[in-house]
PDB file of N, CA, C, O and CB in Angstrom:
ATOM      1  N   UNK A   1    -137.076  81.354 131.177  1.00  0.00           N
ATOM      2  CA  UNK A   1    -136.569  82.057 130.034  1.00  0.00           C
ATOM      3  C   UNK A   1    -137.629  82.969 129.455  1.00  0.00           C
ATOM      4  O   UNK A   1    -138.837  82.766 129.575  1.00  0.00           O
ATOM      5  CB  UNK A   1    -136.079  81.086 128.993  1.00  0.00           C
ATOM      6  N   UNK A   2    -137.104  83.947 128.846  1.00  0.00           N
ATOM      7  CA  UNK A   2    -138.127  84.792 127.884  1.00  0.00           C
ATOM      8  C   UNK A   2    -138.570  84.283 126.709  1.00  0.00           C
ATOM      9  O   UNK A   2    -137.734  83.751 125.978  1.00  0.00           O
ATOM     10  CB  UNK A   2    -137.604  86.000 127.452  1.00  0.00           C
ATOM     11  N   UNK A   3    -139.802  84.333 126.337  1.00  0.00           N
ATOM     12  CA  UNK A   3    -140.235  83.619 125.184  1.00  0.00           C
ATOM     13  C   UNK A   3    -141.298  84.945 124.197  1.00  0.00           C
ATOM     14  O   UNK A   3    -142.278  85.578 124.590  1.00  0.00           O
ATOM     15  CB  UNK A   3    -141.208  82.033 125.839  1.00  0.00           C
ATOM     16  N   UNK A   4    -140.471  84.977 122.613  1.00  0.00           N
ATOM     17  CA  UNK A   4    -141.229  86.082 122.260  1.00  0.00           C
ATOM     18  C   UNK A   4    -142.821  85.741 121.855  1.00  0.00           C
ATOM     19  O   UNK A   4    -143.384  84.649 121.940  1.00  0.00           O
ATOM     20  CB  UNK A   4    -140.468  86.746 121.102  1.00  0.00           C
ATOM     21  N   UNK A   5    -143.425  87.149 121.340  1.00  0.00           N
ATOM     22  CA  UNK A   5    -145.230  86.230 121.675  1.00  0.00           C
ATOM     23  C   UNK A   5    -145.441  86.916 120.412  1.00  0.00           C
ATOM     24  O   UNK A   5    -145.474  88.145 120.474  1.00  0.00           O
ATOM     25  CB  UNK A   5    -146.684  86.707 123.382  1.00  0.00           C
ATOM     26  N   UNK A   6    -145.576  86.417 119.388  1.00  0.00           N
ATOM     27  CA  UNK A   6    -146.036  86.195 118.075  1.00  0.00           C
ATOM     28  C   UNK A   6    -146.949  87.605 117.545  1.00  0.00           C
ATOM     29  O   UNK A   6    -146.871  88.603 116.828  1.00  0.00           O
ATOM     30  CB  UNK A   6    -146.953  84.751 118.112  1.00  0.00           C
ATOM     31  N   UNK A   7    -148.066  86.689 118.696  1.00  0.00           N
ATOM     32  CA  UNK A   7    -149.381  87.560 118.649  1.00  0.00           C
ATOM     33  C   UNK A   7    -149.555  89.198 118.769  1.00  0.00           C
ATOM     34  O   UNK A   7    -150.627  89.791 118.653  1.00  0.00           O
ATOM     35  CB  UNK A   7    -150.141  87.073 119.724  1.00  0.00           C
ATOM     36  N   UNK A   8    -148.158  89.851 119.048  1.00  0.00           N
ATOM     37  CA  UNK A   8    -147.627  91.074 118.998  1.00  0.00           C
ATOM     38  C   UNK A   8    -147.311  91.940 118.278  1.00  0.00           C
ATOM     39  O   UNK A   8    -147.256  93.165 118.388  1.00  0.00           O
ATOM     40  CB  UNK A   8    -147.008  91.087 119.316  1.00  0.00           C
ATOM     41  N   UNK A   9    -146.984  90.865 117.100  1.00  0.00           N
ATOM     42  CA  UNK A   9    -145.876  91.029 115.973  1.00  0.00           C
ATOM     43  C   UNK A   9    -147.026  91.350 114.579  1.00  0.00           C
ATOM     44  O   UNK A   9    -146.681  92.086 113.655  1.00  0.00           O
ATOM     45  CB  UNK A   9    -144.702  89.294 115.769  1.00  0.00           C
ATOM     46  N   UNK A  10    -147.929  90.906 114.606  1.00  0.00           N
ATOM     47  CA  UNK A  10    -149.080  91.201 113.608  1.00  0.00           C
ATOM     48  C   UNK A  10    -149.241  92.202 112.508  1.00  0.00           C
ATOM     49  O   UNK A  10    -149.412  91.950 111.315  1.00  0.00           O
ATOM     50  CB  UNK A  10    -150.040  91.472 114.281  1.00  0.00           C
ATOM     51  N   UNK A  11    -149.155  93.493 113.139  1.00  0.00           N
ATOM     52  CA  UNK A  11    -149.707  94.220 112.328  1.00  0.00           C
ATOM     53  C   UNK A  11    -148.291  95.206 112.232  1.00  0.00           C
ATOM     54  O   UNK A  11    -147.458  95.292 113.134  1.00  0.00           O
ATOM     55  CB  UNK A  11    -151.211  94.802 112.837  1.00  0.00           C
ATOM     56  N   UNK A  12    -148.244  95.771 111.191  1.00  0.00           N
ATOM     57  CA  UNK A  12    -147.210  96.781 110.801  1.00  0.00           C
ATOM     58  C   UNK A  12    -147.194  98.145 111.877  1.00  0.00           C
ATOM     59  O   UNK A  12    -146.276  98.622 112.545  1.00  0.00           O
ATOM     60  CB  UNK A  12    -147.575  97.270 109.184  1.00  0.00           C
ATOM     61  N   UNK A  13    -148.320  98.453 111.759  1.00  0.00           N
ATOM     62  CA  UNK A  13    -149.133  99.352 112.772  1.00  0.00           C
ATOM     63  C   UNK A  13    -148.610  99.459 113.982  1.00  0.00           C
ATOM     64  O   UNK A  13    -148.421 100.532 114.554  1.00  0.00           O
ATOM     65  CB  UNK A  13    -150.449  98.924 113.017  1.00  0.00           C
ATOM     66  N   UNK A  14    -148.252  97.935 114.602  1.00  0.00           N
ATOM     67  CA  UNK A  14    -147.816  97.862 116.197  1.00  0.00           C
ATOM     68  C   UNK A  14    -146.223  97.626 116.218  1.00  0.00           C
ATOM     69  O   UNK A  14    -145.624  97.118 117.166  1.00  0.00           O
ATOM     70  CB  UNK A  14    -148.649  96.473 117.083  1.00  0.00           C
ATOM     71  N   UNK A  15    -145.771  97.970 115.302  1.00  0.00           N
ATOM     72  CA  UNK A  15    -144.236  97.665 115.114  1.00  0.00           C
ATOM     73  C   UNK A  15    -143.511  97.083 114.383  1.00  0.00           C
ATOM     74  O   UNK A  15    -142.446  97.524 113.952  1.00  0.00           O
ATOM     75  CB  UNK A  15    -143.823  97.233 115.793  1.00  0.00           C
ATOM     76  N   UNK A  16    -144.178  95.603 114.058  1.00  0.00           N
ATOM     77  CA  UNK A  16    -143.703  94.544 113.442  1.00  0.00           C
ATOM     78  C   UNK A  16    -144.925  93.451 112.497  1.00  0.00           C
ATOM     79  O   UNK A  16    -145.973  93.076 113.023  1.00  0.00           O
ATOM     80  CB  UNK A  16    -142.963  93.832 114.659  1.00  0.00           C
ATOM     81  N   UNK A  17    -144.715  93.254 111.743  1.00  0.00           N
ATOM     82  CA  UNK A  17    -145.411  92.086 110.928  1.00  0.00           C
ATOM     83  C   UNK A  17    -144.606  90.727 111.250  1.00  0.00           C
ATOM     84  O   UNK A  17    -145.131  89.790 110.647  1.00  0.00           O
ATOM     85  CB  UNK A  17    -145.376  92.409 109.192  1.00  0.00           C
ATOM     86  N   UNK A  18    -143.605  90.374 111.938  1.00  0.00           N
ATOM     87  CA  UNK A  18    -142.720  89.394 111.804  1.00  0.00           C
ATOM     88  C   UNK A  18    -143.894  88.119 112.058  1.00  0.00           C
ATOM     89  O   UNK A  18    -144.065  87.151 111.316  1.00  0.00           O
ATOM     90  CB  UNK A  18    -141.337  89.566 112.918  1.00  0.00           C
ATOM     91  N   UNK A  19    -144.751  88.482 113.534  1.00  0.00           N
ATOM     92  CA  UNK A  19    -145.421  87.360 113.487  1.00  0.00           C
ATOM     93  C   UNK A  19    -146.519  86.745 112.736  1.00  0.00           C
ATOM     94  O   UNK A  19    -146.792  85.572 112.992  1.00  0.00           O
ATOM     95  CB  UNK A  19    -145.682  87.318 114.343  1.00  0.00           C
ATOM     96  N   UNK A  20    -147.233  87.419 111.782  1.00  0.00           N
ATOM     97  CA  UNK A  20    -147.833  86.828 111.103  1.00  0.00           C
ATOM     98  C   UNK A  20    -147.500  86.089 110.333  1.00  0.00           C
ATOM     99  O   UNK A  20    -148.435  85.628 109.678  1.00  0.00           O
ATOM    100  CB  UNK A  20    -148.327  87.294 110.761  1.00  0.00           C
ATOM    101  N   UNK A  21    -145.909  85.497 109.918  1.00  0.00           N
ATOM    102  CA  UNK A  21    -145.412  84.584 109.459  1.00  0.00           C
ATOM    103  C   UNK A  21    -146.070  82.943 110.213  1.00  0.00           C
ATOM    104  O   UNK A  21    -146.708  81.919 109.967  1.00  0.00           O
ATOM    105  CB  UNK A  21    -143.934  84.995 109.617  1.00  0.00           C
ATOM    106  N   UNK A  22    -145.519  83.502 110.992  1.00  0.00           N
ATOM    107  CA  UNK A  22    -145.951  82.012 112.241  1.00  0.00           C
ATOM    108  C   UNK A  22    -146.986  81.979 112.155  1.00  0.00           C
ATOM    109  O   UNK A  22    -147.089  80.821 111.750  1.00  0.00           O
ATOM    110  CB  UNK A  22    -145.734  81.958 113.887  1.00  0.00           C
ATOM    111  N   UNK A  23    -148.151  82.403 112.219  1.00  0.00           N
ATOM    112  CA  UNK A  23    -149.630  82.062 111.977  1.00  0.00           C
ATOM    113  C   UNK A  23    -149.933  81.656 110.990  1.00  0.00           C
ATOM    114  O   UNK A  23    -150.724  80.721 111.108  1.00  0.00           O
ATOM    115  CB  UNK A  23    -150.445  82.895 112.083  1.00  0.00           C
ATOM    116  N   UNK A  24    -149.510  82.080 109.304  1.00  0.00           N
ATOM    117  CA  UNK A  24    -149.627  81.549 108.441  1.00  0.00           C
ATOM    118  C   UNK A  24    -148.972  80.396 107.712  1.00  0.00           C
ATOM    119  O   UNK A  24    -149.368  79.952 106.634  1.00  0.00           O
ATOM    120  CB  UNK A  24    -149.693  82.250 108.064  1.00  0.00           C
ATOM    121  N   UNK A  25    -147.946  79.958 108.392  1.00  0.00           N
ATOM    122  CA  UNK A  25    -147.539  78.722 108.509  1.00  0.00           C
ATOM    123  C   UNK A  25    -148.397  77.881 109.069  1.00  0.00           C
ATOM    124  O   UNK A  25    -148.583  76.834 108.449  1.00  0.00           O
ATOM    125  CB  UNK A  25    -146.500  78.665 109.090  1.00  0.00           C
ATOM    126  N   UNK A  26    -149.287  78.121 110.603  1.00  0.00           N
ATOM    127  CA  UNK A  26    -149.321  77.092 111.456  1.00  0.00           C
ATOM    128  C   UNK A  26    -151.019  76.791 110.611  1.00  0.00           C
ATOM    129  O   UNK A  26    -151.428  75.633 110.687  1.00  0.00           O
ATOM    130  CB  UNK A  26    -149.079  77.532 113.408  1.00  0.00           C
ATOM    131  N   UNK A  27    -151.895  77.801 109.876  1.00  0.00           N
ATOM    132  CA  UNK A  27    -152.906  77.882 108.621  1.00  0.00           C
ATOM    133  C   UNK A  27    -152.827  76.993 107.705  1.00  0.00           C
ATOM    134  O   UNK A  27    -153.768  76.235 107.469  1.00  0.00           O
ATOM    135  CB  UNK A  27    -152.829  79.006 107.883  1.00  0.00           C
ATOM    136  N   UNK A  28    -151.024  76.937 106.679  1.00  0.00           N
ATOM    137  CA  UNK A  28    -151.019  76.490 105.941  1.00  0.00           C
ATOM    138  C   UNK A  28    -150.658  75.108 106.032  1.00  0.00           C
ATOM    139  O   UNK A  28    -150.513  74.506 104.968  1.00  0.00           O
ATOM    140  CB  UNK A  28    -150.594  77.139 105.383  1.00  0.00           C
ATOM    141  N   UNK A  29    -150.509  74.574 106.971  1.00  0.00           N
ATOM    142  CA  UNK A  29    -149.743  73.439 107.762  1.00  0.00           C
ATOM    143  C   UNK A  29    -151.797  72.545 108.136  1.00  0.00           C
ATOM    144  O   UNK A  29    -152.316  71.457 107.887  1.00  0.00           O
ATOM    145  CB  UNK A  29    -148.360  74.391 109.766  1.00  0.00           C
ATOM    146  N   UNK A  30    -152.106  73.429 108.599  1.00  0.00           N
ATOM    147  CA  UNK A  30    -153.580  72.477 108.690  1.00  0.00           C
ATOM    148  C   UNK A  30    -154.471  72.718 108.013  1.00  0.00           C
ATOM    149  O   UNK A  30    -155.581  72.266 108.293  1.00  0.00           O
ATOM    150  CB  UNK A  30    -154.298  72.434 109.808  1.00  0.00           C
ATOM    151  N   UNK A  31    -154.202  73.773 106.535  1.00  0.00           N
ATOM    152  CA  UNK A  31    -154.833  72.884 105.251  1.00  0.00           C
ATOM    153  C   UNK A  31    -154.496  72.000 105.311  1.00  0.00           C
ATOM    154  O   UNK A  31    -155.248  71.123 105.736  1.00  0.00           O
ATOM    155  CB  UNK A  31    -154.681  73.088 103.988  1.00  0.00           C
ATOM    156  N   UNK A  32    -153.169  71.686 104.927  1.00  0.00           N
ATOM    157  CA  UNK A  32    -152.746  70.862 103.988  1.00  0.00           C
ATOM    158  C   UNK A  32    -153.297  69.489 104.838  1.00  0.00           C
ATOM    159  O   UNK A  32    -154.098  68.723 104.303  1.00  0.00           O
ATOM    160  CB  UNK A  32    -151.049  71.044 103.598  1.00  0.00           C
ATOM    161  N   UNK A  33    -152.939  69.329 105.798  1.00  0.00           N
ATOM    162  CA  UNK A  33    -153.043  67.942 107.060  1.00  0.00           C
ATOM    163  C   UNK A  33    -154.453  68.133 107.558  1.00  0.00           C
ATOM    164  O   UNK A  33    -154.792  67.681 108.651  1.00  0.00           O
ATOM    165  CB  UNK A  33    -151.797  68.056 108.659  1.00  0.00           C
ATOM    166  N   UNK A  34    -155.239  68.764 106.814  1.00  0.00           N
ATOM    167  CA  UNK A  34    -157.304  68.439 107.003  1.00  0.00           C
ATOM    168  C   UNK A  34    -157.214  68.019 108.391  1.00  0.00           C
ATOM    169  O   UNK A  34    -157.486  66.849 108.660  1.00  0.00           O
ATOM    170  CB  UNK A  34    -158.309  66.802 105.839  1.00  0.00           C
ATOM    171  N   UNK A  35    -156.781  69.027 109.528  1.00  0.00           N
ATOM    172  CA  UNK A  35    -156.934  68.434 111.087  1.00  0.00           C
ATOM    173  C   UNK A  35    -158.160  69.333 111.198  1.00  0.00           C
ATOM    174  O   UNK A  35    -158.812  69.363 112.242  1.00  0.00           O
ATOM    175  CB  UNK A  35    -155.502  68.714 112.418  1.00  0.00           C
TER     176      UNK A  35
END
């Protein structure tokens, strides 16, 4: 299957900001859980 890649999605610049959602979730997710 196709799987979209986040790391693409970043900057406004390259098209899309969508993925920096997902990064700052996966940030705010290991504050909170001190891994």
């Amino acid at each position: 299957g196709m799987m979209p890649h986040p790391e693409r999605c970043v900057e406004d610049c390259l098209g899309s900001a969508d993925g920096k959602y997902i990064f700052n979730s996966i940030l705010d997710f290991k504050k909170k859980r001190k891994i």
